[in-house]
C-alpha positions in Angstrom: 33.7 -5.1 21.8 33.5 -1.5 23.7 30.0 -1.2 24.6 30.7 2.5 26.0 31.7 3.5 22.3 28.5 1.8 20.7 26.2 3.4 23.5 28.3 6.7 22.7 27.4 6.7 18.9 24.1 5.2 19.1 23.0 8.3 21.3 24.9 10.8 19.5 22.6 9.7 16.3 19.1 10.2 18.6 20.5 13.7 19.6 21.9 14.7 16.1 18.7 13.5 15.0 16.2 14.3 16.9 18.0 18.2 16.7 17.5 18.4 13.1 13.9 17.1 13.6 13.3 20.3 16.2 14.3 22.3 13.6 13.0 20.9 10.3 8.8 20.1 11.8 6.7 22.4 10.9 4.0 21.2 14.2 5.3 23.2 17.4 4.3 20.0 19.2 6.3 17.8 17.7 8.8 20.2 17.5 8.8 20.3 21.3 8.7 16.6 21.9 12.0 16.4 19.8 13.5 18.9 21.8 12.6 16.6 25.2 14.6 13.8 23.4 17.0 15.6 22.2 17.7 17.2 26.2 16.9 13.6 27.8 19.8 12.4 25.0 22.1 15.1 26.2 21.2 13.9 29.8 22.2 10.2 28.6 25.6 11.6 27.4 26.3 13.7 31.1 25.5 10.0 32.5 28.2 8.3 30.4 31.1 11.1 31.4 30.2 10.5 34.7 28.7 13.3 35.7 25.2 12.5 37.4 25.0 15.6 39.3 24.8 18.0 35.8 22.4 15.1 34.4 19.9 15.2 37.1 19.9 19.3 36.7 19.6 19.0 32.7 16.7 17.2 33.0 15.2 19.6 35.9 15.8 22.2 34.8 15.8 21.7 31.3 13.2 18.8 30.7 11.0 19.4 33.6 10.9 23.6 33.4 11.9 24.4 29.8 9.9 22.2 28.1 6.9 22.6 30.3 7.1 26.1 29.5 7.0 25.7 25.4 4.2 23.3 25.7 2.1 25.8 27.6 3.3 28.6 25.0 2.1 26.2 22.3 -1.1 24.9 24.3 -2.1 29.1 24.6 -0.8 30.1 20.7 -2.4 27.8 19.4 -6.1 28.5 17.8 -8.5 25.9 16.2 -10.1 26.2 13.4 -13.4 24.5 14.2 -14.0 27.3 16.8 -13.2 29.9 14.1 -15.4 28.4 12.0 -18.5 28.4 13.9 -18.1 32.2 14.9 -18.0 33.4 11.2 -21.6 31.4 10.7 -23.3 32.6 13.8 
C-alpha cells in the first residue's frame, strides 16, 4: 500500500475542500479560518515534495502574516448590533 499516495489524496480533499468552504461561507470568520487550513494544507503538500524550506515560508508568511491581517480587517469591519441598538434608544 503507498501511504505517500493516500496522504497525497487525503490532503488534496482538506484543501479542495476547505477552498470551496472560503468561498461559499457567508461569516468572514469562518471564511478566514478555512483559508488557514486551506494554506496549512498547501504547507502539508510543500512538505511531501520535499521542499521544507518553501513550507516553513508559506506558513510565515502566509499563515502567520496574511491571515493575521484578515482577522484584524474582520475584527475592525465588523459592527454589533447590540451596540447599535442601545444608541438608537438613548
Amino acid at each position: 500500500m503507498n501511504y505517500e499516495l493516500i496522504a497525497f489524496a487525503l490532503f488534496a480533499v482538506v484543501t479542495l475542500s476547505s477552498a470551496v468552504g472560503v468561498v461559499l461561507m457567508q461569516d468572514p470568520w469562518h471564511s478566514a479560518l478555512l483559508l488557514g487550513v486551506a494554506l496549512l494544507s498547501v504547507a502539508v503538500h510543500y512538505v511531501m515534495l520535499a521542499a521544507e524550506f518553501v513550507a516553513m515560508m508559506q506558513v510565515l508568511v502566509y499563515v502567520g502574516g496574511v491571515l493575521v491581517l484578515i482577522t484584524f480587517a474582520v475584527m475592525l469591519t465588523q459592527r454589533d448590533d447590540a451596540d447599535t441598538d442601545e444608541v438608537v434608544q438613548a
